[in-house]
PDB file of N, CA, C, O and CB in Angstrom:
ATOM      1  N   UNK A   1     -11.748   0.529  29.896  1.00  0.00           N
ATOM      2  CA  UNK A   1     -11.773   1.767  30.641  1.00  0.00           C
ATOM      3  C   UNK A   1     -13.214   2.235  30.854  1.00  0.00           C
ATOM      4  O   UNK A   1     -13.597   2.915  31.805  1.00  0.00           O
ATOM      5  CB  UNK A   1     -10.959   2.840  29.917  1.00  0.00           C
ATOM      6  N   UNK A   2     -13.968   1.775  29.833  1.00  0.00           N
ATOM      7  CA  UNK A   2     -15.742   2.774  30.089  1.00  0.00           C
ATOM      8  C   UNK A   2     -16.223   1.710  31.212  1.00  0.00           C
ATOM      9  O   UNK A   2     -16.886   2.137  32.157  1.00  0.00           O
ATOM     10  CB  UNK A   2     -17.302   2.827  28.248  1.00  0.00           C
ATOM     11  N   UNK A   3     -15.937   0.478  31.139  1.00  0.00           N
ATOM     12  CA  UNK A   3     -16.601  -0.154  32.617  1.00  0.00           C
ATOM     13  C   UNK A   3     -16.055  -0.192  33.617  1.00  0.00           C
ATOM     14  O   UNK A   3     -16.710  -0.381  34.642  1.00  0.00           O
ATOM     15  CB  UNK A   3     -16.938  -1.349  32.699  1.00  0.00           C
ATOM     16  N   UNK A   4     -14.473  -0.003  33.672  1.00  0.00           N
ATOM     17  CA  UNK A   4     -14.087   0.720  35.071  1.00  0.00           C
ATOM     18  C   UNK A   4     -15.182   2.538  35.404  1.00  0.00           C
ATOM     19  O   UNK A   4     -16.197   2.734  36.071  1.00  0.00           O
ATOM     20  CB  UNK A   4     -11.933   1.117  34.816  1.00  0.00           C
ATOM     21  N   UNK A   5     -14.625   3.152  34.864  1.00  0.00           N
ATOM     22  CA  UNK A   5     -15.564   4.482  35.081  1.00  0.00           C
ATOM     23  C   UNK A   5     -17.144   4.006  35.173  1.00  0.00           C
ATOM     24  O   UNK A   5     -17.703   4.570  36.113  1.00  0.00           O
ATOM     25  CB  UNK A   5     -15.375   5.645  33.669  1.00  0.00           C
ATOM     26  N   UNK A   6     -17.873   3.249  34.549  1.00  0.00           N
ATOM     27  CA  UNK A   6     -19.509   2.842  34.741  1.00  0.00           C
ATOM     28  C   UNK A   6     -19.346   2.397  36.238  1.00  0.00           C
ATOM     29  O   UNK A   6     -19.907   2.992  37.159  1.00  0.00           O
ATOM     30  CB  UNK A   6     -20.221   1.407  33.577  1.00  0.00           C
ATOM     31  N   UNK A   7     -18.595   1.386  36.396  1.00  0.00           N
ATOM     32  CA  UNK A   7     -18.592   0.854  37.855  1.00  0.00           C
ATOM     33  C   UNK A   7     -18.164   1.405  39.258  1.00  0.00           C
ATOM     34  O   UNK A   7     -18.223   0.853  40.356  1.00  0.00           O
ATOM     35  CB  UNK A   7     -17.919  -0.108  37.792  1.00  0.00           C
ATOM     36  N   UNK A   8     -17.652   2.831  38.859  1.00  0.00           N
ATOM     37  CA  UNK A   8     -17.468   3.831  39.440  1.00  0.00           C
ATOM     38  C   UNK A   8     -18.451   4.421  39.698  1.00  0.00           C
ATOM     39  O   UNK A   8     -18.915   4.415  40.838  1.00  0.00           O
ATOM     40  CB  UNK A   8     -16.783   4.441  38.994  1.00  0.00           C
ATOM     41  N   UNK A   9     -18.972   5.037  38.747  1.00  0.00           N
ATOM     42  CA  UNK A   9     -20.356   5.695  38.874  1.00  0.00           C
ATOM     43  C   UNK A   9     -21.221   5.035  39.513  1.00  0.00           C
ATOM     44  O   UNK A   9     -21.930   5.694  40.274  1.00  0.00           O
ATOM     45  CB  UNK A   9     -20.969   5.975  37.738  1.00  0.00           C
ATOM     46  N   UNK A  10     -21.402   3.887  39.449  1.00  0.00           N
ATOM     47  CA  UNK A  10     -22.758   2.733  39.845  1.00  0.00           C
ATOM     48  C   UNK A  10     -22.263   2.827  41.060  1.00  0.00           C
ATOM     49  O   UNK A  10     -23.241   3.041  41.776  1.00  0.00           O
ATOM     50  CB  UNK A  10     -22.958   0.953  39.156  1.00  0.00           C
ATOM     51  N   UNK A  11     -21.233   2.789  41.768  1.00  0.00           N
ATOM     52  CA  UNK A  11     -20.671   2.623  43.212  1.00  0.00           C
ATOM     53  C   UNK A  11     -20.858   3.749  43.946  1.00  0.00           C
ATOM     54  O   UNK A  11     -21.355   3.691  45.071  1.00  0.00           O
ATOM     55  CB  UNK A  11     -19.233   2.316  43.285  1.00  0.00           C
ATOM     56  N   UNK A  12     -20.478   4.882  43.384  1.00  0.00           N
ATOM     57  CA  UNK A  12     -20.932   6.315  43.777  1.00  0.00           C
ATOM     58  C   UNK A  12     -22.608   6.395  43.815  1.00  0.00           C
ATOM     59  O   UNK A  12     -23.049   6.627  44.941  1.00  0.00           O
ATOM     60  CB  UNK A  12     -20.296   7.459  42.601  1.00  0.00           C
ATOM     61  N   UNK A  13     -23.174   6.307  43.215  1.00  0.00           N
ATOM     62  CA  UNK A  13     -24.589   6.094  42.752  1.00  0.00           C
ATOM     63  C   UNK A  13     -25.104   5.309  43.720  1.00  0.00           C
ATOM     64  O   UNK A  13     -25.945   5.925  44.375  1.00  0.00           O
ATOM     65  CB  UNK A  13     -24.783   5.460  41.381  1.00  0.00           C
ATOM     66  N   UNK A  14     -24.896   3.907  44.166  1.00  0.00           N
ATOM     67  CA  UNK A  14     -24.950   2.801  44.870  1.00  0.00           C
ATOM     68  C   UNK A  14     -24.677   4.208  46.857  1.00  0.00           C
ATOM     69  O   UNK A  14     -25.587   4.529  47.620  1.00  0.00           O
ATOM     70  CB  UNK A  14     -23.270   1.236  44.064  1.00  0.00           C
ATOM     71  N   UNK A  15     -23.794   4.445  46.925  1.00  0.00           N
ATOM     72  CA  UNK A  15     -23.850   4.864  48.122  1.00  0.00           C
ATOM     73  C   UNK A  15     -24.504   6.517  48.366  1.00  0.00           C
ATOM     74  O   UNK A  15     -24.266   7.046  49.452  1.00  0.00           O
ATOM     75  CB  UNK A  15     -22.434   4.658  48.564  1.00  0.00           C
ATOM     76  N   UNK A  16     -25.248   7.218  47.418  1.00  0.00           N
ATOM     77  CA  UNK A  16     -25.681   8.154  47.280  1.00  0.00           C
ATOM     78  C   UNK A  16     -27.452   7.744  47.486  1.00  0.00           C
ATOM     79  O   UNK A  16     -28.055   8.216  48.450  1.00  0.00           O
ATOM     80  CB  UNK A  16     -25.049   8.712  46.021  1.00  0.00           C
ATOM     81  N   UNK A  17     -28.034   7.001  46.663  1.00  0.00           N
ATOM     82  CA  UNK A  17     -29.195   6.651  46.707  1.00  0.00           C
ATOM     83  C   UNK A  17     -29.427   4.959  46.343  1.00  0.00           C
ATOM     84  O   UNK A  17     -29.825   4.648  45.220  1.00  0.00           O
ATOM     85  CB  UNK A  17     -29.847   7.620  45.830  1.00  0.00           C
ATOM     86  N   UNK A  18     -29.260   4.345  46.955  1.00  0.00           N
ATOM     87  CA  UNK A  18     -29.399   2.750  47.223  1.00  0.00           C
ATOM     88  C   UNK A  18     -30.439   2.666  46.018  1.00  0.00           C
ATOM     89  O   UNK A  18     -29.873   2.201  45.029  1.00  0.00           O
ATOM     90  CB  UNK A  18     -30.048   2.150  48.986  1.00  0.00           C
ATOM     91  N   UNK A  19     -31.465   2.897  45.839  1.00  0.00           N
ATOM     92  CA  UNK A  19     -32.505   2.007  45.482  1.00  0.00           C
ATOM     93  C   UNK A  19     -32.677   2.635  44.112  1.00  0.00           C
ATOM     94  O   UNK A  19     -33.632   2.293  43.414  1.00  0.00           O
ATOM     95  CB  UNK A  19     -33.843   1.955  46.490  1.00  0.00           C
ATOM     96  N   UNK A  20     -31.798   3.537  43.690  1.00  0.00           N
ATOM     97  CA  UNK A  20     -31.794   4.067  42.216  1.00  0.00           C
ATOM     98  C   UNK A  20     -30.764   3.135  41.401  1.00  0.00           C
ATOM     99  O   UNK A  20     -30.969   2.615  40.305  1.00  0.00           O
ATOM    100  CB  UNK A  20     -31.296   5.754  42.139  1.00  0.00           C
ATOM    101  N   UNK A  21     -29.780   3.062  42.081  1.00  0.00           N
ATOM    102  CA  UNK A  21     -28.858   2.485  41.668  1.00  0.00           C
ATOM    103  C   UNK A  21     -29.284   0.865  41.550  1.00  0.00           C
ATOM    104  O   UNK A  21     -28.763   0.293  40.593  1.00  0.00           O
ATOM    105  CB  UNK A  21     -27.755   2.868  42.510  1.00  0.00           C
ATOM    106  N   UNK A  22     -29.913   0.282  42.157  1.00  0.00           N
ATOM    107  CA  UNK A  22     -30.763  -0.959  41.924  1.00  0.00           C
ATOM    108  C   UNK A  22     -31.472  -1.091  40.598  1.00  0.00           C
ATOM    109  O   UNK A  22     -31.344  -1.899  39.678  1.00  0.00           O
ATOM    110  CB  UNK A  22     -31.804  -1.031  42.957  1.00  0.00           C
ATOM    111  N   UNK A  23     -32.126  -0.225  40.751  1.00  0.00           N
ATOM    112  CA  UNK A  23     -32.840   0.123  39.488  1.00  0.00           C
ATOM    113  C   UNK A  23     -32.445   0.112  38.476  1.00  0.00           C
ATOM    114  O   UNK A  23     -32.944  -0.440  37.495  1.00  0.00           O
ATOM    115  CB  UNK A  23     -33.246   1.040  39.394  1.00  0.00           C
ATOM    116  N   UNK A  24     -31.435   0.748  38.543  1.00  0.00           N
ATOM    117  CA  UNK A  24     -30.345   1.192  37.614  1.00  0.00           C
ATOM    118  C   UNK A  24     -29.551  -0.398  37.022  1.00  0.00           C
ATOM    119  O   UNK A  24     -29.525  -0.813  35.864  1.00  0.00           O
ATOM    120  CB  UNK A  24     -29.140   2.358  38.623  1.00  0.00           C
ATOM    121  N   UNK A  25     -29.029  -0.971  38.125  1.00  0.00           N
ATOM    122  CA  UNK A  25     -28.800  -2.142  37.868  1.00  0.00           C
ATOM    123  C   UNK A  25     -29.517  -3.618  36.798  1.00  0.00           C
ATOM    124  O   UNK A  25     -29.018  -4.369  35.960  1.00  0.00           O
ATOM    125  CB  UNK A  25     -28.791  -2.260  38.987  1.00  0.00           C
ATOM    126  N   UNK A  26     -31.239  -3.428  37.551  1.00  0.00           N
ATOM    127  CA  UNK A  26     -31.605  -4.137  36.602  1.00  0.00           C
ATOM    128  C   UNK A  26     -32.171  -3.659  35.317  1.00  0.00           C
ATOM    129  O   UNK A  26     -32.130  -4.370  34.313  1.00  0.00           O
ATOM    130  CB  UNK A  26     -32.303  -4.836  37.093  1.00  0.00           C
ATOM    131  N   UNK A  27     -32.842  -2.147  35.323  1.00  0.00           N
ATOM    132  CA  UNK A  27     -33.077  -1.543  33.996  1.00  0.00           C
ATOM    133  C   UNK A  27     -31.682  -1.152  32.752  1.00  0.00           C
ATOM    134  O   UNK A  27     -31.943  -0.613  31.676  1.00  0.00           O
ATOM    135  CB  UNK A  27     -33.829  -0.163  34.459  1.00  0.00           C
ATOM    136  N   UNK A  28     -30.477  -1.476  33.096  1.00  0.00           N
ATOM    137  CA  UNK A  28     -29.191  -1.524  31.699  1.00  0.00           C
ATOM    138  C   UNK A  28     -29.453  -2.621  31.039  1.00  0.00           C
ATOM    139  O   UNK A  28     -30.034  -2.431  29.971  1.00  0.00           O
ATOM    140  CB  UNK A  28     -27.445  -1.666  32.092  1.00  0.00           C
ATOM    141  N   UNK A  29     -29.278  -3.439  31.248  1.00  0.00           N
ATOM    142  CA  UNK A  29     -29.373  -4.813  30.815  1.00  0.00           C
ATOM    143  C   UNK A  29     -30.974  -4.694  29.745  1.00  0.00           C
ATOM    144  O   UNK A  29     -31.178  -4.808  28.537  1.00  0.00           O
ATOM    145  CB  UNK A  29     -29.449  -6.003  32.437  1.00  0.00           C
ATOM    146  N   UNK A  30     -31.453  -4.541  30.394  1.00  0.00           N
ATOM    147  CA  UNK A  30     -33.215  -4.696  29.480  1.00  0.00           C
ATOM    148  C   UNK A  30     -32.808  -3.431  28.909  1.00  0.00           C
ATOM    149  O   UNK A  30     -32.797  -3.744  27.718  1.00  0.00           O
ATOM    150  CB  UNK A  30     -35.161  -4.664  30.533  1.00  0.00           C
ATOM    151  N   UNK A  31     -32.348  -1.791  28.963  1.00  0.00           N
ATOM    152  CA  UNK A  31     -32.131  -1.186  27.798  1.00  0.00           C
ATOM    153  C   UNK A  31     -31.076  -1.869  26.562  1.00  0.00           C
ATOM    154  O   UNK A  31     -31.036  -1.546  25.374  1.00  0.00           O
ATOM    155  CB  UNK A  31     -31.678   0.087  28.264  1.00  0.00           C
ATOM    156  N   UNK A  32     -30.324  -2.822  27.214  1.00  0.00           N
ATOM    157  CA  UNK A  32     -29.061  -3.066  26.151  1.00  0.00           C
ATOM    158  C   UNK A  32     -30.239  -4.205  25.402  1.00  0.00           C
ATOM    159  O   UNK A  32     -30.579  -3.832  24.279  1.00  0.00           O
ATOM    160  CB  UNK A  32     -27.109  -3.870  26.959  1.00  0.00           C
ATOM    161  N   UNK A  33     -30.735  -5.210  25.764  1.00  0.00           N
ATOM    162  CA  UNK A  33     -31.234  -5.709  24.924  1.00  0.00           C
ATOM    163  C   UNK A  33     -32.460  -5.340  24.072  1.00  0.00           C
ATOM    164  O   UNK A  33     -32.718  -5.641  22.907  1.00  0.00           O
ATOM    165  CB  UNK A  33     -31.284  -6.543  25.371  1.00  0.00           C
ATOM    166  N   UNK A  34     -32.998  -4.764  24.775  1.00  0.00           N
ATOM    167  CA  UNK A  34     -33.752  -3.931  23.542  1.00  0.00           C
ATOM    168  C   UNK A  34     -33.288  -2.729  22.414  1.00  0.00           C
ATOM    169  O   UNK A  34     -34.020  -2.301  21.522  1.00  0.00           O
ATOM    170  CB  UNK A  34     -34.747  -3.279  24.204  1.00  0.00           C
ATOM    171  N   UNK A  35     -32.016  -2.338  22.660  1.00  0.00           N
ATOM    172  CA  UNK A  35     -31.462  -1.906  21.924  1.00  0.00           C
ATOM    173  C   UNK A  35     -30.713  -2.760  20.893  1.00  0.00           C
ATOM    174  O   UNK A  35     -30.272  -2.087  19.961  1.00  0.00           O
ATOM    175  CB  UNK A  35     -30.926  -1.211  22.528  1.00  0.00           C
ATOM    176  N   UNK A  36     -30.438  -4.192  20.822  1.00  0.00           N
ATOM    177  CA  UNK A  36     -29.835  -4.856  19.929  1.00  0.00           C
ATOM    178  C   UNK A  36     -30.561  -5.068  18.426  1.00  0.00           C
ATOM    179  O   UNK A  36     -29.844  -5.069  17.425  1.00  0.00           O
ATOM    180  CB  UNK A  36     -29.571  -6.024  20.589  1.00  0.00           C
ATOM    181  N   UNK A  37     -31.827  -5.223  18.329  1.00  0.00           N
ATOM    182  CA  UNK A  37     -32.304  -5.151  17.175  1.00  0.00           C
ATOM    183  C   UNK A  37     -31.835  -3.690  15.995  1.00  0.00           C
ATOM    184  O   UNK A  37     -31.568  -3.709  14.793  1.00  0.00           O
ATOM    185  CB  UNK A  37     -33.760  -5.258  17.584  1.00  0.00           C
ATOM    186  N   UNK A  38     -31.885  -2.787  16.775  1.00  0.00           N
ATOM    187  CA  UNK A  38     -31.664  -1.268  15.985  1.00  0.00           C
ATOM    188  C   UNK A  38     -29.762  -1.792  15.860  1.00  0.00           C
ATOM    189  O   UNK A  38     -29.349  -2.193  14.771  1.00  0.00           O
ATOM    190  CB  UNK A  38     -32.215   0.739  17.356  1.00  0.00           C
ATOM    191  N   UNK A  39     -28.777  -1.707  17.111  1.00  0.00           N
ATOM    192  CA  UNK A  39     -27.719  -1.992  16.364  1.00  0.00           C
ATOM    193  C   UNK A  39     -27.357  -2.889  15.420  1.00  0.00           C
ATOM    194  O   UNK A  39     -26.367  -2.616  14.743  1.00  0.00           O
ATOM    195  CB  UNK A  39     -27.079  -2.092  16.943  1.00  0.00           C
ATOM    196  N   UNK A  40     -28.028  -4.060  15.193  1.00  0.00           N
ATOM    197  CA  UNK A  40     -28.188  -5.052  14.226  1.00  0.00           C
ATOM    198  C   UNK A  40     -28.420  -4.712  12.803  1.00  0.00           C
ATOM    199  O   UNK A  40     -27.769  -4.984  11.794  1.00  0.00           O
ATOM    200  CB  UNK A  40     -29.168  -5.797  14.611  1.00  0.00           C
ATOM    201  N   UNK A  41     -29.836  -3.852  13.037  1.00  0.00           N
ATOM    202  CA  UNK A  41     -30.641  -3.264  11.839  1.00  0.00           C
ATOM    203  C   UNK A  41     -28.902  -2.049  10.736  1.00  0.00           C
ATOM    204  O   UNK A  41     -28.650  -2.031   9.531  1.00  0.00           O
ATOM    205  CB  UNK A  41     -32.508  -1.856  12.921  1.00  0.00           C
ATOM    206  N   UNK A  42     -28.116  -1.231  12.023  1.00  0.00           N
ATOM    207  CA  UNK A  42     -27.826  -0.497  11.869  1.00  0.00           C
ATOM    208  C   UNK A  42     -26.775  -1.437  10.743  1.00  0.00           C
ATOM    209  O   UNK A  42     -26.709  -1.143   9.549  1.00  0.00           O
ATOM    210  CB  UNK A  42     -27.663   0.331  12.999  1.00  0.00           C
ATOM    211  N   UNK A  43     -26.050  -2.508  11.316  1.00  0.00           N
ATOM    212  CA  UNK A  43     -25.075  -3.195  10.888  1.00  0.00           C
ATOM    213  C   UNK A  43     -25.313  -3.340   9.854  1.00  0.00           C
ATOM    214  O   UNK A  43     -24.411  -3.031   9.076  1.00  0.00           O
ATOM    215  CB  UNK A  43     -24.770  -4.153  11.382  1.00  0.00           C
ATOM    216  N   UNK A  44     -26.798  -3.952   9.162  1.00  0.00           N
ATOM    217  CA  UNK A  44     -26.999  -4.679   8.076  1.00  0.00           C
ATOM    218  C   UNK A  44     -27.503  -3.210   6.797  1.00  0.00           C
ATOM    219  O   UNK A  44     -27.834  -3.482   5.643  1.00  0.00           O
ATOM    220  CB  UNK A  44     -28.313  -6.056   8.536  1.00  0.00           C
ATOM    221  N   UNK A  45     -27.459  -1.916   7.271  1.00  0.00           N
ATOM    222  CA  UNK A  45     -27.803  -0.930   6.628  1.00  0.00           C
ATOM    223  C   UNK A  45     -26.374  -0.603   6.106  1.00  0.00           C
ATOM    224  O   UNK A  45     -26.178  -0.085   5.006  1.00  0.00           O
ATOM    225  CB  UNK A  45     -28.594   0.094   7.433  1.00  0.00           C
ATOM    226  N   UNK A  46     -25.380  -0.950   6.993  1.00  0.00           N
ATOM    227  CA  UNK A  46     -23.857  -0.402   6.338  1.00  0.00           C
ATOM    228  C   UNK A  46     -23.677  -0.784   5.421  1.00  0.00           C
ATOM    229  O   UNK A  46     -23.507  -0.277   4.312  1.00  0.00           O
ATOM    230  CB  UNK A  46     -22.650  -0.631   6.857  1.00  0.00           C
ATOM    231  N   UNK A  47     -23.709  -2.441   6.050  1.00  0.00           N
ATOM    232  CA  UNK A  47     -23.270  -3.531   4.504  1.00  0.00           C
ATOM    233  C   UNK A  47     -23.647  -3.342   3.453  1.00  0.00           C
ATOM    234  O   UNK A  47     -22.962  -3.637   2.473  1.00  0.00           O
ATOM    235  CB  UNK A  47     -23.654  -4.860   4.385  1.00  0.00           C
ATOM    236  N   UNK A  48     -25.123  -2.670   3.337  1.00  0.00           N
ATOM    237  CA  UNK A  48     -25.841  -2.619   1.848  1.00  0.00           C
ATOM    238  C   UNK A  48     -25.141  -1.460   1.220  1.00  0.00           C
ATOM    239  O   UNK A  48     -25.192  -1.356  -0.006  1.00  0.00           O
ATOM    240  CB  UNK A  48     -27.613  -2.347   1.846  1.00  0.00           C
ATOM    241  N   UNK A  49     -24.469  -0.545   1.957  1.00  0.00           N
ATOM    242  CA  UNK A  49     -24.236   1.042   1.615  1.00  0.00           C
ATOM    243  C   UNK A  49     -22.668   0.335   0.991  1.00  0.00           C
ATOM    244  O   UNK A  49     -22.259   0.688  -0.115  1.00  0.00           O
ATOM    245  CB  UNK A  49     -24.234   2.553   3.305  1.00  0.00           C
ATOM    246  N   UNK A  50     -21.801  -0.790   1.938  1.00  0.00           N
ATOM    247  CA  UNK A  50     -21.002  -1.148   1.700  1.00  0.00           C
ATOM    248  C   UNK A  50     -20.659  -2.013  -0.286  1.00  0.00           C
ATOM    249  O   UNK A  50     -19.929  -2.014  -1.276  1.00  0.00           O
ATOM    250  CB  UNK A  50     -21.028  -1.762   2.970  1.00  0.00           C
ATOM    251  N   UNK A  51     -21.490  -2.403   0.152  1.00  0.00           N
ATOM    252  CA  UNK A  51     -21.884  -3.316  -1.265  1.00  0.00           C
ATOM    253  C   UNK A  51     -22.091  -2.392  -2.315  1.00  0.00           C
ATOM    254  O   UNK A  51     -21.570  -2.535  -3.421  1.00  0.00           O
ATOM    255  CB  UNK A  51     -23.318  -4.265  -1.180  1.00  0.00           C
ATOM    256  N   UNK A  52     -23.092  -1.118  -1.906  1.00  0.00           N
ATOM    257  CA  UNK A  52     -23.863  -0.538  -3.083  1.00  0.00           C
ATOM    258  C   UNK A  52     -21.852   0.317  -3.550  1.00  0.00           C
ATOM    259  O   UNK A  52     -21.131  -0.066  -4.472  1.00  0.00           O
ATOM    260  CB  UNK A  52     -25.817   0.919  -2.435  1.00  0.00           C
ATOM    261  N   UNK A  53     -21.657   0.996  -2.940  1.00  0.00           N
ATOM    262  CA  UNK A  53     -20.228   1.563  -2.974  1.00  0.00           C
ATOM    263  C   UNK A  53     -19.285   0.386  -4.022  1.00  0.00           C
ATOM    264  O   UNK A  53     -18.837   0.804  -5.090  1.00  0.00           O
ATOM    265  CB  UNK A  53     -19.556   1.667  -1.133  1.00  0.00           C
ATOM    266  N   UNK A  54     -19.106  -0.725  -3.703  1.00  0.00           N
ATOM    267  CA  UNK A  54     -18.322  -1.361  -4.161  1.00  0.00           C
ATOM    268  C   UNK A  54     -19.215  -1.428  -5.676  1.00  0.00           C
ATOM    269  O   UNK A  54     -18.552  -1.169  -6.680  1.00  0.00           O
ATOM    270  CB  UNK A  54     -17.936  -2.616  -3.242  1.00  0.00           C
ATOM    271  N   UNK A  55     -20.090  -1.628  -5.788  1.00  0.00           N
ATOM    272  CA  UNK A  55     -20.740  -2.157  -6.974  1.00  0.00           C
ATOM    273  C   UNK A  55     -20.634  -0.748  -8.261  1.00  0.00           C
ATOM    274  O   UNK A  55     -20.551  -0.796  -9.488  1.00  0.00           O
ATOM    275  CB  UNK A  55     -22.535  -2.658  -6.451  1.00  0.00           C
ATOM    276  N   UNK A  56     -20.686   0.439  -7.275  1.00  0.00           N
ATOM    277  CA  UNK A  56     -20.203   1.608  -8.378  1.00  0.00           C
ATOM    278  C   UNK A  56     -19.194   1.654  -9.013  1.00  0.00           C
ATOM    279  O   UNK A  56     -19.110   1.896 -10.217  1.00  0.00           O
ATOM    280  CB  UNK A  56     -20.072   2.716  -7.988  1.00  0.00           C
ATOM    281  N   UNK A  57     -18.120   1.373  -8.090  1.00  0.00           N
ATOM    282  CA  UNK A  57     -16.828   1.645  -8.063  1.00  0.00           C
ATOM    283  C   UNK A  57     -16.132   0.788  -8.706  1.00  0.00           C
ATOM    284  O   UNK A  57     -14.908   0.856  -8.599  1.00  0.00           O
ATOM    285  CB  UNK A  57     -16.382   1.767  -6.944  1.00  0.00           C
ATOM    286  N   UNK A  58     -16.639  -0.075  -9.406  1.00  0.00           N
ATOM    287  CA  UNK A  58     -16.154  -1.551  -9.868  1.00  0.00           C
ATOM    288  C   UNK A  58     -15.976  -1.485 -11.120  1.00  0.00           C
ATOM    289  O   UNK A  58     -15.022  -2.176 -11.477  1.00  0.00           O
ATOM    290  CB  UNK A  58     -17.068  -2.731  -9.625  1.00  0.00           C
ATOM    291  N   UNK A  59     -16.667  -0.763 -12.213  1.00  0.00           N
ATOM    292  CA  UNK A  59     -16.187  -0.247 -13.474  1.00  0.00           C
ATOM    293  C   UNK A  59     -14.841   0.364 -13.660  1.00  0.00           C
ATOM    294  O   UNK A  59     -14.058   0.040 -14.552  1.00  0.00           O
ATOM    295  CB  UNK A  59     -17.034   0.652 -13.855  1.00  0.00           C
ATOM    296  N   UNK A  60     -14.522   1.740 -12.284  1.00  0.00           N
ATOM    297  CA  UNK A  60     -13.221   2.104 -12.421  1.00  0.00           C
ATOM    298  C   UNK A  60     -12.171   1.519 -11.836  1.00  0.00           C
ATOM    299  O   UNK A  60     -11.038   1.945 -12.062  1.00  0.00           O
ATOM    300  CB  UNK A  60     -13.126   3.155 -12.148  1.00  0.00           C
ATOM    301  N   UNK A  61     -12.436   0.230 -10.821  1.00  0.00           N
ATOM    302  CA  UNK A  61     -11.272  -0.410 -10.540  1.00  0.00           C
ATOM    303  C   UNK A  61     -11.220  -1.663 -11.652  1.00  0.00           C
ATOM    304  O   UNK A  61     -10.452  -2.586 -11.380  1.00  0.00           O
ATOM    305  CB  UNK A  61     -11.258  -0.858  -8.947  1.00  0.00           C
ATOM    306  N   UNK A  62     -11.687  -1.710 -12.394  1.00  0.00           N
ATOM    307  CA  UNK A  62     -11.446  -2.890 -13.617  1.00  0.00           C
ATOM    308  C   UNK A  62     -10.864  -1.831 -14.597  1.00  0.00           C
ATOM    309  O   UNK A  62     -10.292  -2.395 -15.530  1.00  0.00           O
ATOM    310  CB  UNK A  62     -13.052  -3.855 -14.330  1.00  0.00           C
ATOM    311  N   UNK A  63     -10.836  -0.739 -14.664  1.00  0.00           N
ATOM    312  CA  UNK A  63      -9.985  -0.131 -15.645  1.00  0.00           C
ATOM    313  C   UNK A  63      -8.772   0.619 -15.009  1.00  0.00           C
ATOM    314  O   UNK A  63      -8.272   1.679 -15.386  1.00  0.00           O
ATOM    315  CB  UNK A  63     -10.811   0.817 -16.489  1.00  0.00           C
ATOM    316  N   UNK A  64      -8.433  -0.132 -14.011  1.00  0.00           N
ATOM    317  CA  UNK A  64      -7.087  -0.006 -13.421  1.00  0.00           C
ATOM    318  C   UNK A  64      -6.619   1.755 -12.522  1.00  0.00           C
ATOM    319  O   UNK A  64      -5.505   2.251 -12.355  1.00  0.00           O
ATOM    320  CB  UNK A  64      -6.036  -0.342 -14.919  1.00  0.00           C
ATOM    321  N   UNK A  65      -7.907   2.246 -12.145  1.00  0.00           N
ATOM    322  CA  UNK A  65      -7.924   3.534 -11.311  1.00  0.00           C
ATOM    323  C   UNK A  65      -7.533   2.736 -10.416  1.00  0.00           C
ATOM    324  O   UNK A  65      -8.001   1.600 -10.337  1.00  0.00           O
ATOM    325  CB  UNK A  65      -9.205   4.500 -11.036  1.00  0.00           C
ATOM    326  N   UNK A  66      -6.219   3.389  -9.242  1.00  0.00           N
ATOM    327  CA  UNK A  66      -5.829   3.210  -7.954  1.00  0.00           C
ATOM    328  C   UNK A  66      -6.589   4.804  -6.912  1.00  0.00           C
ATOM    329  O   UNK A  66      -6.415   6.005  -7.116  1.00  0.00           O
ATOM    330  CB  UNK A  66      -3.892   3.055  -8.070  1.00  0.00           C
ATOM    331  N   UNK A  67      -7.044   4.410  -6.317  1.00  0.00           N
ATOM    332  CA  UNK A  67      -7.392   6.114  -5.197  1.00  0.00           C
ATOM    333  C   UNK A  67      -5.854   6.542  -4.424  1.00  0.00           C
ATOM    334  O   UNK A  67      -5.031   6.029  -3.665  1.00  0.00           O
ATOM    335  CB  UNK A  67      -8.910   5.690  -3.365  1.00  0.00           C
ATOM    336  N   UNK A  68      -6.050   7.652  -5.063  1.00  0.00           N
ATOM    337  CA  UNK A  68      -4.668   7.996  -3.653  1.00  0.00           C
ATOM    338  C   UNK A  68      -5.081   7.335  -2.104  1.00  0.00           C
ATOM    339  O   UNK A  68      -5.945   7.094  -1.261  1.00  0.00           O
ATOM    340  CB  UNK A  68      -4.513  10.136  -3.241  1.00  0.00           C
ATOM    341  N   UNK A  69      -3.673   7.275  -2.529  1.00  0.00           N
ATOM    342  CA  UNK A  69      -3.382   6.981  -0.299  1.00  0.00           C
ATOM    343  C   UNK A  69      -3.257   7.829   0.251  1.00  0.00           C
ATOM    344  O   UNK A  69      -3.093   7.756   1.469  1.00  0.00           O
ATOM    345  CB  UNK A  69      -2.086   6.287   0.505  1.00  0.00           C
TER     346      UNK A  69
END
């Protein structure tokens, strides 16, 4: 659904001002990839938060604490 509506916009955009929407076209792509390092970075910041969590929590699930559901 968000790239039906993007491709909407870009089409609207596209017949409003031609040469923005060009622009527009080739500057997403070079923002998305320069944005992949930070979502990457972001990924590998969870896991550690993920890990550090489990590694606390591991004394009281060896002594048989369940968390409510």
């Amino acid at each position: 659904m968000k790239v039906l509506i993007l491709f909407v916009a870009w089409c609207i955009l596209l017949v409003l001002c031609a040469p923005v929407a060009l622009v527009a076209l080739v500057l997403i792509p070079l923002v998305w990839v320069m944005a992949l390092p930070f979502r990457l970075l972001g990924l590998c910041v969870e896991a550690v938060f993920a890990l550090l969590q489990a590694l606390l929590f591991l004394p009281a699930r060896l002594l048989g604490h369940r968390p409510r559901a």
